[in-house]
C-alpha positions as CSV (number, residue, x, y, z in Angstrom):
1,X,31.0,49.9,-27.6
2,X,27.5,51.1,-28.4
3,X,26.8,48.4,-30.6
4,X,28.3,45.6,-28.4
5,X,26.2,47.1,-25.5
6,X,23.1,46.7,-27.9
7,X,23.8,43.0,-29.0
8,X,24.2,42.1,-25.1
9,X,20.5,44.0,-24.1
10,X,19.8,41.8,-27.6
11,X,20.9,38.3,-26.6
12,X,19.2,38.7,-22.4
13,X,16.1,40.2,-24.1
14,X,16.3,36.9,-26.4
15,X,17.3,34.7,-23.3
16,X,14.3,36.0,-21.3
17,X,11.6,35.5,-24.0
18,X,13.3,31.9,-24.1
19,X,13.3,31.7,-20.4
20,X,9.8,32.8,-19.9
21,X,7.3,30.5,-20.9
22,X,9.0,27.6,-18.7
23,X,8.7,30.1,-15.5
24,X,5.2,30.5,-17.0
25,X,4.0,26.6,-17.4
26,X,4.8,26.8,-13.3
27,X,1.5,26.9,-11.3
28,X,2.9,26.7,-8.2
29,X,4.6,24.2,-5.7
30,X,2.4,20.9,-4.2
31,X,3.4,19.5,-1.1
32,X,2.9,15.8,-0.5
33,X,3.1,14.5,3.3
34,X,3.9,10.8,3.0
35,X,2.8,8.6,6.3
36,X,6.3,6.4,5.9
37,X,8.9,5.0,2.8
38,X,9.2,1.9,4.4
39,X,7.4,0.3,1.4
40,X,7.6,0.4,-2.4
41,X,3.8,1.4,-2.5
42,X,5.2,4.5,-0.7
43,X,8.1,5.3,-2.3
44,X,5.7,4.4,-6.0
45,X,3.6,6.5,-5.0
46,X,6.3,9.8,-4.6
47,X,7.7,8.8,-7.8
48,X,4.2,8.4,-9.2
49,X,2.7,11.8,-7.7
50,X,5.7,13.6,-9.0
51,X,6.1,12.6,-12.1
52,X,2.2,13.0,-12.8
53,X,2.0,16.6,-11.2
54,X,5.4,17.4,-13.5
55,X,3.4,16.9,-16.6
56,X,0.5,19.2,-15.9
57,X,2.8,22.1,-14.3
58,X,3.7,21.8,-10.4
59,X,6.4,20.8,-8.9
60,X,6.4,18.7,-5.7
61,X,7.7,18.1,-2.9
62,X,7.4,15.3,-0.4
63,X,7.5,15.5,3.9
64,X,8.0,12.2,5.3
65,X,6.3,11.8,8.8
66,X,7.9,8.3,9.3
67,X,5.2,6.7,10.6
68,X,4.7,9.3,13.5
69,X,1.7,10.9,14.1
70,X,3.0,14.1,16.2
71,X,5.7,14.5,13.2
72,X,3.0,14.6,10.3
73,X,1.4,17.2,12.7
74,X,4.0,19.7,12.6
75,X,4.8,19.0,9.0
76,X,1.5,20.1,8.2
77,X,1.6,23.4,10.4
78,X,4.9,23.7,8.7
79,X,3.5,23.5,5.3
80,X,0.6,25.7,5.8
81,X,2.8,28.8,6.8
82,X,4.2,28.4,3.4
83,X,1.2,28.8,1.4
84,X,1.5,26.2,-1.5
85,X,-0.9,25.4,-4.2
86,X,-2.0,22.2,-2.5
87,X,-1.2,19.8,-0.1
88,X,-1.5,15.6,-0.5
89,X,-1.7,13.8,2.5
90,X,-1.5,10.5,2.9
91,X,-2.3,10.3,6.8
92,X,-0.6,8.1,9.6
93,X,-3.5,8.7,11.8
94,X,-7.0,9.1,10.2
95,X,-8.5,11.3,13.5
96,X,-5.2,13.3,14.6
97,X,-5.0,14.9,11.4
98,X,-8.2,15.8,11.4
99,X,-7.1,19.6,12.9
100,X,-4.6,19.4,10.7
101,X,-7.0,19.2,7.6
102,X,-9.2,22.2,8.8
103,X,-6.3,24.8,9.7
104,X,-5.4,24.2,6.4
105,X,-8.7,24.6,4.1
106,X,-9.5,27.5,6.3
107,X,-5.9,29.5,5.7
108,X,-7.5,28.5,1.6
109,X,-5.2,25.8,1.2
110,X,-6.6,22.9,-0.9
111,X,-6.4,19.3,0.8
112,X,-6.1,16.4,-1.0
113,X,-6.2,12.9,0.4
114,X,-4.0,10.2,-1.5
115,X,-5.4,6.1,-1.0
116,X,-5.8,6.5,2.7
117,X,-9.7,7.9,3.0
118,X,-10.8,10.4,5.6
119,X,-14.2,10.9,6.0
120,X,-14.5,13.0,9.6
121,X,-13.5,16.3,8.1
122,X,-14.3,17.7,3.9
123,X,-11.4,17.7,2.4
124,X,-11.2,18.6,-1.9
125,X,-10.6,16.1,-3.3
126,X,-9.8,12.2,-2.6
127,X,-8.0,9.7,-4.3
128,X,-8.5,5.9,-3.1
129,X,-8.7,2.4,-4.7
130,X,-11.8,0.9,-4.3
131,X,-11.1,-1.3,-1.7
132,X,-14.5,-2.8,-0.7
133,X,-14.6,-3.9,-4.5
134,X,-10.6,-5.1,-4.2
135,X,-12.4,-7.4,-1.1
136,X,-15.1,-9.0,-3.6
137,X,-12.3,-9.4,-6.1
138,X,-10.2,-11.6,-3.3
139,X,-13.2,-13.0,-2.3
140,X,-14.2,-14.0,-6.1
141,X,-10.4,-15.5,-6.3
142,X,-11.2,-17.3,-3.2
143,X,-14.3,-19.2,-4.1
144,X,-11.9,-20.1,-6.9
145,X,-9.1,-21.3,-5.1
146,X,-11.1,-23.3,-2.5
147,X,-13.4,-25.0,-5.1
148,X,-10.1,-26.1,-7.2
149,X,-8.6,-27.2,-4.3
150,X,-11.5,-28.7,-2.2
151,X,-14.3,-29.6,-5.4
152,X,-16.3,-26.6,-3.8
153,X,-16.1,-23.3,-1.9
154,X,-15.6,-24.8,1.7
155,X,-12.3,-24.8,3.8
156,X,-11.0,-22.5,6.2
157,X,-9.2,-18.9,5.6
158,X,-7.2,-17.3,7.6
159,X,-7.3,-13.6,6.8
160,X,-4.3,-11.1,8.1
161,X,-6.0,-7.6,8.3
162,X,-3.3,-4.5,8.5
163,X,-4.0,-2.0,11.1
164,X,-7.4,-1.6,12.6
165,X,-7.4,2.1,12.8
166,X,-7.1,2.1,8.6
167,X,-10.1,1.9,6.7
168,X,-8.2,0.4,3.6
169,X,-8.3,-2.8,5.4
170,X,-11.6,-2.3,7.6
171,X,-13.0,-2.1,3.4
172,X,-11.1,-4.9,2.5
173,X,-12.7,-6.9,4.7
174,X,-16.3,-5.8,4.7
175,X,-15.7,-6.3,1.1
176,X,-14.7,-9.9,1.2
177,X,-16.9,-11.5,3.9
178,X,-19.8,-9.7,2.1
179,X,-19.0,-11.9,-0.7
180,X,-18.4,-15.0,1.5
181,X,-21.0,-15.0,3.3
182,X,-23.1,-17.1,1.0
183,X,-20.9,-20.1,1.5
184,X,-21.7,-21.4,5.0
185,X,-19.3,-24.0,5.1
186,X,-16.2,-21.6,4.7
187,X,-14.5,-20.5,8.0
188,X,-12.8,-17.1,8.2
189,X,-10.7,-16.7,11.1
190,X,-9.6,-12.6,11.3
191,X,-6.6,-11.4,13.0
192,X,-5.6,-7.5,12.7
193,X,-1.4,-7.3,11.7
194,X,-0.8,-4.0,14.1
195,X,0.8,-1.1,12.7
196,X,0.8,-3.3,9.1
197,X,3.7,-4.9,10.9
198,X,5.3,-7.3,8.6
199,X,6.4,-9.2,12.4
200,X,3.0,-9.3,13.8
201,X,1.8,-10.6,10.6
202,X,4.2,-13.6,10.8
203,X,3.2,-14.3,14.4
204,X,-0.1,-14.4,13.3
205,X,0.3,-17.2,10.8
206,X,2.7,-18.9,12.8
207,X,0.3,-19.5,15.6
208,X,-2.5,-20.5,13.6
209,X,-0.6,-22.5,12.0
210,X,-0.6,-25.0,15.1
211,X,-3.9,-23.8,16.3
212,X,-5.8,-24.5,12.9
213,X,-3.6,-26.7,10.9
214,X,-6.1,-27.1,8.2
215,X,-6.4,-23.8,7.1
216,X,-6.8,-23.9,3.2
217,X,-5.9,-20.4,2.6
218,X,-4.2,-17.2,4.0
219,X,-5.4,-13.8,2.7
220,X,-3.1,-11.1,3.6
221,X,-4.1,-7.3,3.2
222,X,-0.7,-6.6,1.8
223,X,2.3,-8.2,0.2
224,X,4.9,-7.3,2.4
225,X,2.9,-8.9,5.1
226,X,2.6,-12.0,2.9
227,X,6.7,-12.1,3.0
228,X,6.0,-12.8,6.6
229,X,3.6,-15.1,6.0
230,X,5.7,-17.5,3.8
231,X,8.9,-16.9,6.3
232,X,6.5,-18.7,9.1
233,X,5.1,-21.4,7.1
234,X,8.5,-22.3,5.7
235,X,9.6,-22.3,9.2
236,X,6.6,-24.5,10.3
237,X,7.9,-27.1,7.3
238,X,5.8,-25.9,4.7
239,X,6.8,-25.6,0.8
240,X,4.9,-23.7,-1.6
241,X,1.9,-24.8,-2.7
242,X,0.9,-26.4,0.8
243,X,-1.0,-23.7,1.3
244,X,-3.3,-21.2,-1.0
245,X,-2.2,-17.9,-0.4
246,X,-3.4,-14.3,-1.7
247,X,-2.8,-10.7,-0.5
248,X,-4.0,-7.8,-1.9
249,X,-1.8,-4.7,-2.9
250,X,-0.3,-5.4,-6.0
251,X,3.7,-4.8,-4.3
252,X,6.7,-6.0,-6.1
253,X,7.6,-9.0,-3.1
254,X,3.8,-9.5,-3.6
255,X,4.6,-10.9,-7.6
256,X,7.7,-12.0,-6.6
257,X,5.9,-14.6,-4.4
258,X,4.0,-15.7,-7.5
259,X,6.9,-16.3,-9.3
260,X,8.1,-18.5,-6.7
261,X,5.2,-20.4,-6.3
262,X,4.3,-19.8,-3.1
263,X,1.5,-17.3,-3.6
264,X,-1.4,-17.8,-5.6
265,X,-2.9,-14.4,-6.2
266,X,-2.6,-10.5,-5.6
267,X,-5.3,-8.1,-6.1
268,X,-4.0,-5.0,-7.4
269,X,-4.3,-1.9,-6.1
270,X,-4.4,1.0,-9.0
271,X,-0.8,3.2,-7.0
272,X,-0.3,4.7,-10.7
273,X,-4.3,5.6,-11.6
274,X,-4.6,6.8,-8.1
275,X,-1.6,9.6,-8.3
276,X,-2.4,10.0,-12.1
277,X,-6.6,11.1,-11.2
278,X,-4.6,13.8,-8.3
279,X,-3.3,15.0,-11.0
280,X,-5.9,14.9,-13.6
281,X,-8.1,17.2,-10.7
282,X,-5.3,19.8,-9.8
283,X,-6.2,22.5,-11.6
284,X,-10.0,22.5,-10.7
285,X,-8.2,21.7,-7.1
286,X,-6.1,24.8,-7.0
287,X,-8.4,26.5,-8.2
288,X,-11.7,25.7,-6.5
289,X,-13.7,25.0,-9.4
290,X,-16.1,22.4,-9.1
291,X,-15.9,18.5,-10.1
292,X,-18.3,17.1,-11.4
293,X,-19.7,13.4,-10.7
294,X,-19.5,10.9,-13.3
295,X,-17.3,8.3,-15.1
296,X,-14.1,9.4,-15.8
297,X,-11.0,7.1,-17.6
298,X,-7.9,7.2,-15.6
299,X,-5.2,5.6,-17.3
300,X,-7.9,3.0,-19.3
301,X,-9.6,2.2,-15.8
302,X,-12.9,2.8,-15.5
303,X,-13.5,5.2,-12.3
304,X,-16.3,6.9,-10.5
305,X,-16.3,10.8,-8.8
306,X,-18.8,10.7,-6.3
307,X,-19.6,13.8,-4.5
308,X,-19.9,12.3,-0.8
309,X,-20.1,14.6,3.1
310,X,-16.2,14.7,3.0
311,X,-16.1,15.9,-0.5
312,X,-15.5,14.5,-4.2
313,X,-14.0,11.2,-4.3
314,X,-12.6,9.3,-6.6
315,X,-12.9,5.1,-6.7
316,X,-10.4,3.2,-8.9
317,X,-10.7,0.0,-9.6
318,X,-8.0,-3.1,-9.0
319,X,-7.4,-6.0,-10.7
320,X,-6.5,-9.7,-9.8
321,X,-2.8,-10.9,-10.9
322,X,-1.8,-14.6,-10.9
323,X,1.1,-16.4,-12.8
324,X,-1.0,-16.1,-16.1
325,X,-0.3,-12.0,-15.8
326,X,2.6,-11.4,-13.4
327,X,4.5,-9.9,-15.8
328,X,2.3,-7.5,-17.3
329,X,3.9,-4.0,-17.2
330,X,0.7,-2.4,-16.2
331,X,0.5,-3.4,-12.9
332,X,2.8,-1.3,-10.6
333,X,4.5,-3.6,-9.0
334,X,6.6,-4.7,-11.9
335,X,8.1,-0.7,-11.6
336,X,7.6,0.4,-15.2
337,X,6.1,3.8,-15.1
338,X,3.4,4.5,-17.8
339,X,4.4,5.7,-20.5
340,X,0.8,7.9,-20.5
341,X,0.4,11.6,-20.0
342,X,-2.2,12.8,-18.5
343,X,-3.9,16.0,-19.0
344,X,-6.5,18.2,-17.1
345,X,-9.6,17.8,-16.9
346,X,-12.0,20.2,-18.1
């Protein structure tokens, strides 16, 4: 009995030095608050956050506010009594969760925002494309498009903004008139999609359709509202082609609608460098080291930490995808993970 009392202490000694090192690689549980999964960028970036996080030692897990401001509100005073490493939030209203933010950092929980920029309160760290530079890419593919179609860069765009309250879109479009500027005999006629309603974005195009029926191109601020877009024009007797088209988040209906024809361009937006950098900064998040400025390579892009009033921020560049590309597994809309690790930096 002795002895087979001694080989069973031997074999759960054995099982916890096994055991142990996993418990030990665990630094502690990340909470990300997602605005909404109504959208593959979304749901991407979940899968993408996780999956990143995973590989340098925290587990996550994801709230879903469902696009409602007063629900993301109580998830974060939810979240905050539980004391996690960190918290990602990807806000549904930029000045609501401003409170939010501060109640946090002050109980010495780290905030993190994830692509959706606010710059009213410090937060730790932030994660964003660069969207004024994803507006002179567009507007670059524009000059393009309109010189191809009409022997120089004249014609007139119709440009679908997303929600007015969201600076992803407000630097969209700063980015791209900026850029057009120069050519005086281009018309841009602007028209905010509320919400980033894929509807309001079809009634949009619809009426302008009649209003300005020689509009040369329609530049859309995301794919899905690009879906709309094409359901309109089809509707007003259009075929693809009729009509240049771009939008300018890199979503698998987005390169779908290249495939088909009907649009021309999307401008990428980085979802998989974006929740690979959050991870890349976790520890020095966690553990309120400092981050430095500089160049750093997230996934082979070349980004910039800047240390600005509402704290570091990270920029990551997009990249332009036409029929030549569409199929390039890099881009996130064709739903092929990286196959890259990525490790902390130092």
């Amino acid at each position: 009995m002795k002895r087979i009392l001694m080989s069973a202490f031997a074999v759960l000694a054995l099982a916890m030095a096994m055991v142990a090192p996993a418990f030990a690689q665990s630094k502690g549980t990340v909470y990300y608050l997602v605005p909404t999964l109504l959208d593959e960028f979304q749901t991407g970036s979940v899968s993408a956050l996780e999956m990143f996080l995973k590989q340098i030692g925290y587990e996550m897990k994801t709230l879903n506010a469902d696009n409602k401001t007063d629900t993301q509100q109580s998830q974060m005073n939810d979240v905050i009594a539980l004391k996690p490493a960190a918290i990602i939030l990807a806000a549904v209203d930029f000045n609501a969760l401003q409170p939010s933010i501060e109640a946090a950092r002050a109980a010495g929980i780290p905030v993190v925002e994830f692509d959706r920029q606010i710059t009213s309160t410090p937060s730790d760290f932030t994660s964003v494309a660069g969207t004024i530079e994803i507006g002179h890419v567009a507007a670059e593919q524009a000059q393009k498009l309109l010189t191809e179609k009409n022997g120089s860069v004249k014609g007139k765009i119709l440009q679908v903004l997303g929600d007015p309250g969201d600076p992803y879109t407000l630097d969209i479009q700063k980015g791209f008139e900026e850029k057009m500027k120069e050519f005086p005999e281009v018309t841009i006629i602007s028209h905010p999609a509320m919400m980033w309603e894929a509807s309001n974005a079809g009634t949009i195009v619809a009426d302008n359709i009649v209003s300005n029926p020689d509009i040369d191109l329609i530049f859309s601020h995301a794919a899905h509202l690009s879906v709309a877009a094409v359901a309109a024009l089809e509707a007003a007797g259009k075929k693809p082609g009729d009509v240049l088209m771009m939008s300018s988040n890199g979503a698998p209906v987005g390169l779908d609608l290249i495939r088909k024809g009907w649009l021309n361009v999307e401008v990428e937006q980085p979802l998989y460098a974006q929740a690979a950098a959050v991870a890349m900064f976790m520890d020095k998040i966690v553990n309120k080291q400092e981050i430095k400025p500089g160049n750093y390579d997230v996934l082979g892009l070349p980004s910039v930490v800047t240390i600005e009033t509402w704290g570091p921020n990270i920029k990551i560049p997009g990249a332009a995808i036409d029929k030549t590309n569409v199929d390039n597994p890099a881009f996130w809309g064709n739903l092929k993970p990286p196959a890259e690790t990525v490790t902390s930096v130092e």
